[in-house]
N, C-alpha and C positions, 0 to 999 in steps of 0.2 A: 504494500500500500504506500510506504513512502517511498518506492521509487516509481509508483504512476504518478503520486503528488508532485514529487521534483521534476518530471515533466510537462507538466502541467503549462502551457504556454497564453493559451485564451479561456475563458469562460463565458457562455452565452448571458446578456444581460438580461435583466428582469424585464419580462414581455408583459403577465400576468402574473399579478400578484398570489392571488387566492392559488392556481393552479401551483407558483413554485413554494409556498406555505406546502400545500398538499402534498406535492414531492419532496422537499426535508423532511417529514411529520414520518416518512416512510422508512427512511435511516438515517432514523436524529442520532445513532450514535458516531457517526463518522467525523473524519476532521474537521476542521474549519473549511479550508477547502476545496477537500470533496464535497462536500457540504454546499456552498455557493456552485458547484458544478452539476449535481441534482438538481438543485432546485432551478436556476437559471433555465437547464434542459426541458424539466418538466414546464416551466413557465411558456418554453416557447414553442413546443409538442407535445399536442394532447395523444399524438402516437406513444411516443416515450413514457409519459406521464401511464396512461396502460399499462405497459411496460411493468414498469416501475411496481403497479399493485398487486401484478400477478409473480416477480420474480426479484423482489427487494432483497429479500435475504440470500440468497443466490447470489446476488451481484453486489452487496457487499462484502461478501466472501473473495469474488474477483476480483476486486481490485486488488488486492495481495499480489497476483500474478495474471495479467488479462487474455496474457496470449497463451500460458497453461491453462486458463480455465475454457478459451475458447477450444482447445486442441482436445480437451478432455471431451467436450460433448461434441468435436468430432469425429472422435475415437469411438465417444459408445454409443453413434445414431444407432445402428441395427444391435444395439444389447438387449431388445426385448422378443415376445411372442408376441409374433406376426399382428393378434388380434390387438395386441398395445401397442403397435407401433404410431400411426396414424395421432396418438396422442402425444405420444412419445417425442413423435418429430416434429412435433407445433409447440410442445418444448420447448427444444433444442434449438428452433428457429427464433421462435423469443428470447431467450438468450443469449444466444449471438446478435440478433438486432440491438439489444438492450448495449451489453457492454462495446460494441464495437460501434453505437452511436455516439455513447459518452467518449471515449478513445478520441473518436475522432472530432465531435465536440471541442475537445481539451486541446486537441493538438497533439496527443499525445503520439497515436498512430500516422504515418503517413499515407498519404491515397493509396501505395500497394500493399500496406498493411491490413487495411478497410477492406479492400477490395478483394486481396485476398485471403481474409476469413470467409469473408461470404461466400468467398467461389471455392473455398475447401467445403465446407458446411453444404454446400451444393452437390458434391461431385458427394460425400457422404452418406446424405441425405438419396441422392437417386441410386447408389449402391445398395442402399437397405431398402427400398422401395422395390427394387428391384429383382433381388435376392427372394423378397415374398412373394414377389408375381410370379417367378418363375417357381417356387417350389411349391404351389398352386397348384400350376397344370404338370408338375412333376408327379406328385401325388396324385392326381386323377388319372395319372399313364397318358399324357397328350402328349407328351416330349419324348420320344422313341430313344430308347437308349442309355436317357441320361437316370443320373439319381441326384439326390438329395444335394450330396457337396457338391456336384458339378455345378449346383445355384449359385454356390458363391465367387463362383469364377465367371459365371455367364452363360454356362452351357453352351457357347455355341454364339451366344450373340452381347452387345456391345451398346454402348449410349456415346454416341457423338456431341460433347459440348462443343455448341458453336455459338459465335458472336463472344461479347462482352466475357460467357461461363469459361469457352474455348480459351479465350487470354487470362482468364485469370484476372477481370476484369470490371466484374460484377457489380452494378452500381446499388443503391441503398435497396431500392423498391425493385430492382431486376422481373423481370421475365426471364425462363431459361428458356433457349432455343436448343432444342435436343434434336438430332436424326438416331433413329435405332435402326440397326442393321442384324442380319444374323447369317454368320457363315455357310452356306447349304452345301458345302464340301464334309461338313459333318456327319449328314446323311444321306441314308440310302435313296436313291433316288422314289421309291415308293414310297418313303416317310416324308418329303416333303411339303407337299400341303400337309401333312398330320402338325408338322414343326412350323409351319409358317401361321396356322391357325394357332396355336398355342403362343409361338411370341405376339402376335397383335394383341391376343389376350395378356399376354405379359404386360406387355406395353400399356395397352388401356389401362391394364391395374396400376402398375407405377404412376402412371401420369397422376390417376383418381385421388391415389393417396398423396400427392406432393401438391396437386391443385385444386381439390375439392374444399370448397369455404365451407367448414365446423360449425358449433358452436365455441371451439377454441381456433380459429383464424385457418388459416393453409398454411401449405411452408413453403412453396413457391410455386408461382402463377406457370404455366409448363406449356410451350410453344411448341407443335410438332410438323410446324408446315414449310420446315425448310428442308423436308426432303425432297428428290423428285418429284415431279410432276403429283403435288397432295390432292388435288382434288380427284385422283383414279390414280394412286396407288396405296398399300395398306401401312396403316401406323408404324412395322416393320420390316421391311424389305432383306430379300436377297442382296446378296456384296454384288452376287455376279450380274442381277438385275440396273443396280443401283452404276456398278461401270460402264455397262451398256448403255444405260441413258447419258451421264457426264460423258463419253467421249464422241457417241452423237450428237446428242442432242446440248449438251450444256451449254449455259451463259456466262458471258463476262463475270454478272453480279456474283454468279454461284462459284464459280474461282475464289470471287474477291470476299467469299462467305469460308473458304475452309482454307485461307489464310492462318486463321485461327481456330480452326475443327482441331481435338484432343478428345480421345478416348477417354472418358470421365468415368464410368461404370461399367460393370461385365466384364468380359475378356476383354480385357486391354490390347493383350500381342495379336488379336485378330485383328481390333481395330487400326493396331498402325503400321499391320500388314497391309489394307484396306487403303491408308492414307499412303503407304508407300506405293501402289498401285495407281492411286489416282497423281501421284506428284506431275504425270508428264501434260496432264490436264491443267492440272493449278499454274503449274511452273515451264512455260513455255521456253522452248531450245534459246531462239535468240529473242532480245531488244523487243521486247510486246507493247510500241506506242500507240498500235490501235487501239489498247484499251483505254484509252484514255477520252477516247470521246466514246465510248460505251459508260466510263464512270461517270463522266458529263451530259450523258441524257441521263442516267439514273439520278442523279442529283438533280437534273431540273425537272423529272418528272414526278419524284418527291416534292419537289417544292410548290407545283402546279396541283398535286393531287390534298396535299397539306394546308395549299392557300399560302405558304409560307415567301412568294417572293417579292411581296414588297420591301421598302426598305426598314431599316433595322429603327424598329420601336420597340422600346422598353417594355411597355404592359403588355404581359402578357407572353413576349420572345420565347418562342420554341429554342431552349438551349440545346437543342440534340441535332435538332433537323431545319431551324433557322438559319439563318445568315449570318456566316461569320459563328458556327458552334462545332458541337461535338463531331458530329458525323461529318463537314467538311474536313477537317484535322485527320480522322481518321479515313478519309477517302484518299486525301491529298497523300497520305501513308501507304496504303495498302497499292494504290495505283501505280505509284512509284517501285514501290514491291515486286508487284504483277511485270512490272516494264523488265526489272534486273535480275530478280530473282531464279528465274529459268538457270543463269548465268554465273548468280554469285548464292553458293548456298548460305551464307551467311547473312545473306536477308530473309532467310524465311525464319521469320521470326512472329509471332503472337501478338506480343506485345504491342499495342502503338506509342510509346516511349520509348520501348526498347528500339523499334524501328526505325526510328528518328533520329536514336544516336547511330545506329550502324549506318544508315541514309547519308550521315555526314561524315562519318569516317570513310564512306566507299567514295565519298564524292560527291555524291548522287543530289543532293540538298546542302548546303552552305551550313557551315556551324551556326554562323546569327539566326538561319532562319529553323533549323532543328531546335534551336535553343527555347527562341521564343515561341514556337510554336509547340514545345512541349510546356514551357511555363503556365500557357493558354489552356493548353488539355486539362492540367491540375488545378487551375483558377474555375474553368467551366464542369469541370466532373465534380471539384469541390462544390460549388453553386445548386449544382443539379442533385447531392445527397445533402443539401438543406430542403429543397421545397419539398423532395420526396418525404424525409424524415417528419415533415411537420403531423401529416396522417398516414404513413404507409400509402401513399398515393401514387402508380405508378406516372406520374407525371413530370415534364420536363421543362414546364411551362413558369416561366418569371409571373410573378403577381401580378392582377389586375389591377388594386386599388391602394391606394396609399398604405394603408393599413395592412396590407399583405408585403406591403416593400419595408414597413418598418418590422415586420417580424421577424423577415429575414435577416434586415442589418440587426436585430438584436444577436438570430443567432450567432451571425457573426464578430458581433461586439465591434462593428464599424457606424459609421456616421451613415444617415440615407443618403445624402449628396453625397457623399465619398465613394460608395457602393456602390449607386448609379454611376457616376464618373468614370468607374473602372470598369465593371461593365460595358458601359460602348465604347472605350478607347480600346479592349480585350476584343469584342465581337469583329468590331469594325477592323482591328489590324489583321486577323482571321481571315476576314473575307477576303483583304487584299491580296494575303500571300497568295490561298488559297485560290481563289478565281483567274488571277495570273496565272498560273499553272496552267488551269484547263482552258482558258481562254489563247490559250497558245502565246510565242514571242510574241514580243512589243517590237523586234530590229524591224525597222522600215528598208526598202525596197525601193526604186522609182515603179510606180505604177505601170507605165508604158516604156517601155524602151527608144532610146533617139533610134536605133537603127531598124528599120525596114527589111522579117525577113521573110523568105521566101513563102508564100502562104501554102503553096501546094505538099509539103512539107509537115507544115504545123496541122494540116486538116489531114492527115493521115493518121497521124497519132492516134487518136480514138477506136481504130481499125487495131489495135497492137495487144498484143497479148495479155499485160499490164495493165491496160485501163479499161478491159472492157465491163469490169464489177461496175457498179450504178457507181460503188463506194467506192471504189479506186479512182472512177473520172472524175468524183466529187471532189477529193482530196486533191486531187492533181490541179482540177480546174482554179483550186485557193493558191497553187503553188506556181502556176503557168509564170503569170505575170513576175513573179521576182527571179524566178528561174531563166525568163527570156534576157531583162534585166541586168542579170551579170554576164550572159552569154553577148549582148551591147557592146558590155564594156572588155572583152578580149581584144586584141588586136587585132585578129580578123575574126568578126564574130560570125561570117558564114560558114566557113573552115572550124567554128566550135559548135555551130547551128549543126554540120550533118555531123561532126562527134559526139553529137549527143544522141541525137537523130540515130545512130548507129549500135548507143546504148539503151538505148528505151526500145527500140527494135526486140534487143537482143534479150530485154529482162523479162521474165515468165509472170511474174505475178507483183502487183504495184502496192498492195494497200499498208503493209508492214514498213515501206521504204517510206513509199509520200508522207505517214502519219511519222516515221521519223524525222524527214525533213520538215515535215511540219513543227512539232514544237522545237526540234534544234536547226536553226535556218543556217546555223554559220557551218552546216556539214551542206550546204547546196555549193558554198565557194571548194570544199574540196572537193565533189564530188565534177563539178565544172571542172576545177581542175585537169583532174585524173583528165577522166572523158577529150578535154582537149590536148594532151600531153601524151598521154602512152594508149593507143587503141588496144595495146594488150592487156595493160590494167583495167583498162573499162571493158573489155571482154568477160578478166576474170570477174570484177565486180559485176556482171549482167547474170552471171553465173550462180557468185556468190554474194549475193548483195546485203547475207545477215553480217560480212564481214564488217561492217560498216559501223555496227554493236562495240567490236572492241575501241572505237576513236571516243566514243560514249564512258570508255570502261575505270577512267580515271588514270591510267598507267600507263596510255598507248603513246605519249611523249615521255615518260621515263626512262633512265638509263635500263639498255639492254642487259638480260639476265643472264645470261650468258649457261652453257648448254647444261650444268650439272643441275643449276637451277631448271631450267628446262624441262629436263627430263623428271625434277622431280613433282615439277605443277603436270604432267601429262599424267605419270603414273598417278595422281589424285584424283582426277578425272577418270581415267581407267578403274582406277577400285570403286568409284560411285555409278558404274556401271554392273549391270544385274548377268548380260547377256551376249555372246559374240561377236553378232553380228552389229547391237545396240554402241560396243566397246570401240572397232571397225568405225562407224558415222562418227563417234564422239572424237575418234584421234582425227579422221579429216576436218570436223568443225575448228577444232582446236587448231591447229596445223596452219589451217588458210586462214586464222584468225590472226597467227605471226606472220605468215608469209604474207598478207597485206600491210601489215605494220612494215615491214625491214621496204617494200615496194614504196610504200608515202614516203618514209625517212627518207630513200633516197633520193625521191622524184622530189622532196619537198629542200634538195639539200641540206638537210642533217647530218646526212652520214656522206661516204663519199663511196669506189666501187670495191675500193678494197676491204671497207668493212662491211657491208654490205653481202660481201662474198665469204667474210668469215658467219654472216650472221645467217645467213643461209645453209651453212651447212652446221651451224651450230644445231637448227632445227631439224634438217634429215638428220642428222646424229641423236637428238633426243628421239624422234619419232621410230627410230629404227631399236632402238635401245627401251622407248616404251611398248613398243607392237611386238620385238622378237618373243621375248616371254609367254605374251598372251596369246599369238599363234602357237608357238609352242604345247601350250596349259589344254587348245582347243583340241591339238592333232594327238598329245596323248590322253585327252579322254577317252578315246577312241581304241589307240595302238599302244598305249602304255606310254609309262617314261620312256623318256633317250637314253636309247642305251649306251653305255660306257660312259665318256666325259661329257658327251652332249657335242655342242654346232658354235663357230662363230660368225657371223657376217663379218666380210674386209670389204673395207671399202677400196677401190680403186680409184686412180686417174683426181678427178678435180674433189669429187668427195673425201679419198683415203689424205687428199691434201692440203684438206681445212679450206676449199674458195669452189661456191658455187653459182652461178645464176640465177634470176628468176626462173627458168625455164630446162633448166639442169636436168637431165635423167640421174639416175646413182647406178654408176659402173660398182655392181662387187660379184665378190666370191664367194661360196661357201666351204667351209673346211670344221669337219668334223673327227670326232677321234673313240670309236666302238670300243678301245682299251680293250678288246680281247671279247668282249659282249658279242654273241652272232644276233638276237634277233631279239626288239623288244618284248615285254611280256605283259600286254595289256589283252583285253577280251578279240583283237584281232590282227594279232600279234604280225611285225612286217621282220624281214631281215633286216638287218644293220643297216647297207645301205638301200636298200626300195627305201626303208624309215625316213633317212635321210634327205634322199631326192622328193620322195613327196613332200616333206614337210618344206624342202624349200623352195615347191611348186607352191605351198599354201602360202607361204610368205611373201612371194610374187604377188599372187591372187590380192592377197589382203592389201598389199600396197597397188597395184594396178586396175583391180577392179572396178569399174564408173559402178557409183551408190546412191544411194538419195544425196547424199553430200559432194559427189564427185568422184576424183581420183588422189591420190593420194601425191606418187610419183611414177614414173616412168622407171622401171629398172631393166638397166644392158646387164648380162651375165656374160656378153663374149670374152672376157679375158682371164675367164678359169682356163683351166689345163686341157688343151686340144679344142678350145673355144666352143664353137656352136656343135662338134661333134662327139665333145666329152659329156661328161655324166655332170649335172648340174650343180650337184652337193661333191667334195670330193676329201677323200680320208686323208688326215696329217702324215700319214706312212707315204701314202701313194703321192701327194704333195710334194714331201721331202724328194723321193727317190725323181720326181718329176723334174723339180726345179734344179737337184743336183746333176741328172745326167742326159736330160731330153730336152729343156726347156731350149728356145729360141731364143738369140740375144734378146727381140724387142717385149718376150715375157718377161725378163730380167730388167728388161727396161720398164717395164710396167710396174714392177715388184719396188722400184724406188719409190713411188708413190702411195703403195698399199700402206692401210693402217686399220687394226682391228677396232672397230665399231660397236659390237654386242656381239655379248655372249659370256660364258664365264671364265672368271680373271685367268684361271691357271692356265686352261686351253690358249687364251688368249696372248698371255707369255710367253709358251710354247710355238706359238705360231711367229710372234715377234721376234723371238731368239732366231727360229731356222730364216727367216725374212734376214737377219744382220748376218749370219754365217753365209748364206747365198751371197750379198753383197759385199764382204769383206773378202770373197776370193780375188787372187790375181787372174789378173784379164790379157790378154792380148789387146793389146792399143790398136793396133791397126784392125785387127779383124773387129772389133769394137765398133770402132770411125768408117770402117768399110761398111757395114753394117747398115749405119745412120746414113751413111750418102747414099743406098742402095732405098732406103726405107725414103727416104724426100725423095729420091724421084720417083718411086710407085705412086706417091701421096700426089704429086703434085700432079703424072697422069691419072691418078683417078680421080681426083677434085680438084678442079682452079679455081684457083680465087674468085668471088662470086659479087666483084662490084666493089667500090672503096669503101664501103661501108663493113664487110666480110672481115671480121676481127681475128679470126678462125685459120682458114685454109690460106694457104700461098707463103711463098716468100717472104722471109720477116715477118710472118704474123705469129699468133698466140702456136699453132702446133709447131710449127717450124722452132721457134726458141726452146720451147717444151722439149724436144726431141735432143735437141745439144745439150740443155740443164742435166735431161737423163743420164746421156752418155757420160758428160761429164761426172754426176753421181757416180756411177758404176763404175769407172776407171779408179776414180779414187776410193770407192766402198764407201759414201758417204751414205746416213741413215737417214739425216732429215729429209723430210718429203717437199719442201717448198722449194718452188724455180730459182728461187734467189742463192739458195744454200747451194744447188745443183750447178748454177753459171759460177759459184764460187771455183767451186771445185774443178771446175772444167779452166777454170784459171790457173790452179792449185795443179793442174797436169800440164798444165803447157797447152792448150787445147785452143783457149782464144789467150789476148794479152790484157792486163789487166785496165785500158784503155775501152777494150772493147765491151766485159765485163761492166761495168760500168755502163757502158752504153747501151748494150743488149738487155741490163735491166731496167732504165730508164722505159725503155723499146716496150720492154714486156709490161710495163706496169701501164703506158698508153693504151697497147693492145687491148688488157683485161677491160679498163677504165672504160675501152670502148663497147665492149662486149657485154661487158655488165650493162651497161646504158640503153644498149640497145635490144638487150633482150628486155629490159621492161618496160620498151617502147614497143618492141614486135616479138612473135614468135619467129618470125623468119626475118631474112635479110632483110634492111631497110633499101627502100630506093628514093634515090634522090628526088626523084620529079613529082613523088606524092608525100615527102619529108614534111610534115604540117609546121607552122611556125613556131609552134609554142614547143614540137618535139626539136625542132632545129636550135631552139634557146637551151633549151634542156643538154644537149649533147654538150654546146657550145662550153657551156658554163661546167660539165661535168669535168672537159679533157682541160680547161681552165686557159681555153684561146677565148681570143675577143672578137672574132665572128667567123661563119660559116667558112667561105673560102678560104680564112688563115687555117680553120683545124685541117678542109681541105687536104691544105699545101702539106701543113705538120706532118699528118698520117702518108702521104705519099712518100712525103722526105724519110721516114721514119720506115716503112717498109722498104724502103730501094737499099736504106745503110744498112738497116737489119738483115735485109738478105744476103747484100756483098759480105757483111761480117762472117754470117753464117757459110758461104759459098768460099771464101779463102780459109775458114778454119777445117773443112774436110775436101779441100781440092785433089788435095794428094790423094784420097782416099777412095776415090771413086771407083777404081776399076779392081785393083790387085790387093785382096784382102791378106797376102804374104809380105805387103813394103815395109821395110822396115820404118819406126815412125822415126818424124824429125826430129 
């Protein structure tokens, strides 16, 4: 008791005299006070005052300890027979009304103090209610199978708190919104209707006993029409019924209803097996701003159906469903939710405080305005359990008459002016955040664009795949005008008119984008961008357009995480997946969600091509390193573990060597080691190597395959051992014996670039070791160098350079250096796998001079610069004469000349030296792989 007292912060003032006389008179032995805290309460609630006559002594007992004494008649709602319960729990409702009024009267409790007694007392309270309805028709044999204790688990079926019950959020006077559901995997399918009739009956009975008004009161008012479709389906439904309808049939509102759905009673682990089921429903893949004008007709057709949308007057103010209250705060919550949460599990969260804070930590809402809009929530929730507390009234409505506003500011122990004052500066900042939100950006646009364009063009549009929903041309139609706008203000805006023109073609479906664009406008300037800049970025984006979710994501201008990190946000991903094929979409979402990040960076000049090129293969490296395992996990359900040590992917060529493309294939190998194991021992057991080769056809498959999401990558396997006519997977034994006495120089030459990628460590050691003994041999230099001049002139009859644009093939370009860096490695048995380390070396032999060295990596680093540029402008060669302006600035700016004809000239002059370099350092070499070297 003296530490409720020492808390003690307000006391409600004297409303009514005679009424707070009556409530002292009731426990005159109490402090001082407690004393002024009865009777004030009674003074200003003739609810309380009730209260008080029926459970005085009770509750001066409580106050010794309020939150043990509420736990205690949590603990023993169902401690009676069946036929006392019913009194029992209008009890235990009373008393917890009673103490955790005064609590919160005092100040003593805070709002989730309050709110969650009531909503323990709740979830208790429909446990015993419900335990008796079921052991009911248990007893009568209606419930096939079960007995007695199965009642107190559920038997089979479950109570869904949702709304305010679901959060833990329960206001003074609550309604509880319940859904009951009951598993029909329980039973035999001819007991079905026997158990579906018995839980309705369950159900009706619970409901009866928590909502039927006594001669001692209810114990809570009991909502059952938030399940499907209430008016034709039964009080308790099938799971498998109740999925059926949410994945056809459901709506926004119902998503943004089991936000806050909690298993409250019954079998709990059915129930949030049930909610783990429906999660792909609640929690959409990408960026869900469509629902945001679904919460915005729901809010205004509340308000319309309410009366509620005039503007904000005191008498009277609906604090829940008003202007500027409760349920704006919590829409503006949950809708934000619904938009991220597909994406970030850490929004889905119950709470609307709690979501507020996580909303601001993700980004997603500014700290001022999570702040102040949870300050509002507890200003208005507190508001709202005065007017109800005065009669147990479930009402939300502010007083009509003077006399009703001074009641309140009594309970509150504030001034009337002061309380009105705060009040509409409260409501009213509410609405602003609030309606801003759904009323979409405020950034202005010019209305009409100055330039004129082609109309035959713009009247096609409607004809396209994208806009043909009513609701996609609607949203489109709001967006034309600022979209036209800045396609104006390009440099040539008809050259960005049909790049866009060529994206909107290309995009399948409009409504998820536009309603993105629509409330974040300043993603139209990149998405302009793109579109005018790389036709291949706006291809992939036509493709992949949820990609567009991660620039929303708070991180997507962050420094790069680089690949351990990587791999270990994939693998999170991966484990919150149930299913293989489910596991497969979630790594390409993910995937193309960086792989358009590192594409903006670059195009946006942040990064340049060399990181760019590192950050590219940082992700084929995570993804290969997240997928190998989980194909692996899929092919031995099936065929067993792997036998012996297991498999590793090498990566070859520009993956094994840290620098990829946007547009990169992944050159690898695989190399597996049976240790002696002939054949695995799973239910369809393969030999060692069938095991092998298959599993590394699945691993193909799973990276190659086109999905609901796409492809992943493209993978070449030609530079394992005997290339396209060898066996796919190939043994560490067979490998070694391979590479020591059959391999081809330019295998050897390839193997300076290999690097093991996934798989386990020791195999993967073992592989690196024989990798440094191959290349640590001595070499013949000349048959070496004879080798390399034999292999550039195969290369360069069967591919010529293909245009000055061609970064790739010819003389002096990217293969051509590539091919000396090798030789060079391999003469001197160098390990590192970069071009740079490789021209070293080929200096370090005498092979080029160190003049040239020098200059051949300048050479190469243009080359890549160009190559990287240009693949995230095309997938194929660029050609000058359709080169757009903005991709022509883009190059311009990447190779770091100051305009077109200078890079021109650069890359000419740069090819003609790179190749003389390259053509005097293996002159001698061409013909007679016996010369002795220089």
């Amino acid at each position: 008791m003296t530490s409720f007292i020492s808390q003690i912060t307000r006391v409600p003032r004297i409303f009514q005299s005679e009424q707070a006389h009556d409530a002292r008179a009731l426990m005159p032995d109490l402090p001082p006070e407690l004393g002024a805290l009865v009777a004030g309460a009674g003074s200003v609630s003739p609810y309380l005052l009730g209260l008080m006559h029926k459970e005085a002594a009770w509750c001066e007992a409580a106050f010794d300890d309020p939150a043990k004494a509420v736990q205690a008649v949590i603990a023993g709602a169902g401690d009676v027979a069946p036929d006392q319960l019913s009194s029992h729990l209008r009890q235990g409702k009373r008393r917890v009304a009673l103490i955790t009024g005064l609590a919160d009267l005092a100040g003593v409790w805070s709002l989730e103090q309050v709110t969650g007694a009531l909503s323990g007392f709740a979830d208790a309270a429909c446990q015993a209610a419900l335990v008796a309805g079921l052991q009911a028709q248990i007893k009568r044999g209606k419930l096939p199978g079960m007995t007695l204790e199965d009642a107190a688990t559920g038997a089979g079926m479950v109570v869904l708190a949702m709304g305010k019950m679901g959060a833990r959020e329960l206001n003074y006077s609550s309604d509880i919104d319940l859904i009951c559901l009951f598993d029909e995997t329980r039973f035999d399918p001819d007991d079905f209707h026997d158990a579906r009739t018995a839980f309705v009956r369950a159900t009706r009975a619970m409901s009866g006993t928590l909502n039927d008004l006594t001669g001692e009161g209810y114990v809570f008012r009991t909502d059952l029409r938030l399940r499907p479709d209430p008016g034709v389906t039964p009080v308790c439904m099938a799971m498998e019924a109740a999925e059926h309808y949410y994945e056809s049939l459901g709506r926004t509102w119902e998503r943004a209803a089991y936000i806050k759905a909690r298993p409250a009673a019954g079998e709990l682990a059915a129930g949030d097996r049930f909610l783990t089921t429906l999660r792909p429903f609640v929690w959409r893949r990408h960026l869900d701003f469509a629902a945001i004008q679904d919460a915005h007709d729901m809010r205004l057709a509340i308000r319309e159906h309410k009366g509620l949308g005039g503007p904000i007057e005191l008498a009277g103010h609906n604090m829940k469903l008003g202007r500027g209250g409760i349920r704006e705060i919590e829409f503006f919550t949950q809708t934000r939710q619904l938009i991220a949460g597909g994406r970030d599990p850490d929004l889905r969260l119950r709470g609307t405080c709690e979501g507020l804070a996580v909303l601001a930590d993700k980004g997603w809402v500014t700290a001022e305005v999570a702040e102040t809009l949870t300050n509002h929530y507890r200003a208005h929730r507190t508001v709202e359990h005065r007017v109800q507390m005065i009669r147990d009234a479930q009402t939300h409505n502010l007083p009509n008459t003077e006399e009703g506003f001074a009641r309140l500011a009594a309970m509150m122990d504030l001034d009337v002016t002061v309380l009105q004052k705060d009040l509409r500066q409260r409501l009213a900042e509410v609405h602003h955040l609030t309606e801003g939100f759904f009323a979409g950006s405020d950034a202005q646009v010019p209305a009409t664009p100055d330039h004129v364009f082609d109309t035959a063009t713009l009247d096609r549009w409607l004809s396209y795949p994208a806009l043909r929903s009513p609701r996609a041309a609607d949203l489109f139609a709001e967006l034309k005008p600022g979209l036209l706008a800045r396609l104006a203000q390009a440099d040539k805006p008809d050259e960005a008119l049909r790049a866009f023109d060529g994206f909107l073609a290309g995009l399948p479906a409009g409504v998820q984008l536009f309603s993105l664009l629509k409330i974040n406008p300043q993603l139209s300037d990149l998405l302009i961008d793109i579109v005018s800049t790389s036709p291949a970025l706006a291809e992939y984006l036509s493709r992949h357009a949820g990609v567009l979710d991660a620039v929303l994501g708070g991180d997507f201008f962050s420094d790069w995480p680089g690949q351990t990190a990587l791999a270990q946000a994939l693998s999170q991903v991966l484990q919150a997946e149930t299913d293989y094929e489910t596991r497969l979409d979630a790594t390409r979402r993910w995937a193309h969600d960086w792989h358009f990040r590192v594409g903006v960076h670059h195009l946006r000049g942040l990064i340049d091509a060399r990181t760019a090129g590192a950050q590219y293969a940082d992700l084929a490296r995570a993804v290969l390193q997240g997928l190998w395992p989980v194909v692996g996990d899929e092919f031995a359900r099936r065929h067993g573990a792997a036998p012996g040590r297991g498999a590793v992917l090498v990566g070859m060529g520009s993956l094994g060597a840290g620098r990829l493309t946007a547009t990169s294939d992944l050159d690898m190998i695989v190399i597996y080691d049976p240790d002696g194991v002939e054949q695995s021992d799973g239910q369809r057991p393969l030999a060692s190597r069938l095991y092998y080769a298959r599993l590394t056809q699945a691993m193909i498959t799973a990276m190659t395959a086109p999905m609901a999401q796409g492809r992943l990558y493209e993978v070449d396997m030609r530079l394992r051992p005997s290339g396209n006519q060898g066996p796919v997977a190939t043994s560490l034994a067979s490998f070694e014996s391979y590479q020591m006495g059959a391999a081809w120089v330019w295998e050897h030459l390839a193997l300076t670039r290999a690097d093991v990628v996934a798989g386990p460590a020791d195999l993967a050691g073992d592989v690196e070791d024989l990798r440094t003994r191959v290349l640590s041999r001595a070499r013949n230099r000349s048959e070496i160098l004879h080798e390399v001049a034999e292999m550039r002139t195969r290369l360069a009859a069967a591919k010529a350079a293909d245009g000055l644009w061609d970064a790739k093939n010819g003389p002096g370009r990217l293969q051509d250096i590539e091919l000396l860096a090798q030789a060079g490695a391999l003469l001197k048995g160098e390990t590192a796998r970069d071009i740079a380390s490789g021209l070293t070396a080929a200096c370090d032999t005498a092979v080029i001079t160190p003049d040239e060295t020098a200059f051949l990596k300048a050479a190469y680093d243009t080359c890549w610069s160009l190559q990287s540029a240009t693949r995230l402008l095309s997938a194929s060669v660029l050609r000058s004469d359709t080169l757009g302006q903005a991709a022509a600035a883009f190059l311009v700016k990447s190779l770091g000349c100051d305009s077109l004809s200078g890079l021109e000239t650069h890359l000419a002059q740069t090819y003609e030296q790179a190749g003389d370099t390259i053509n005097r350092a293996l002159a001698d070499y061409g013909d007679d792989p016996a010369r002795e070297s220089r």
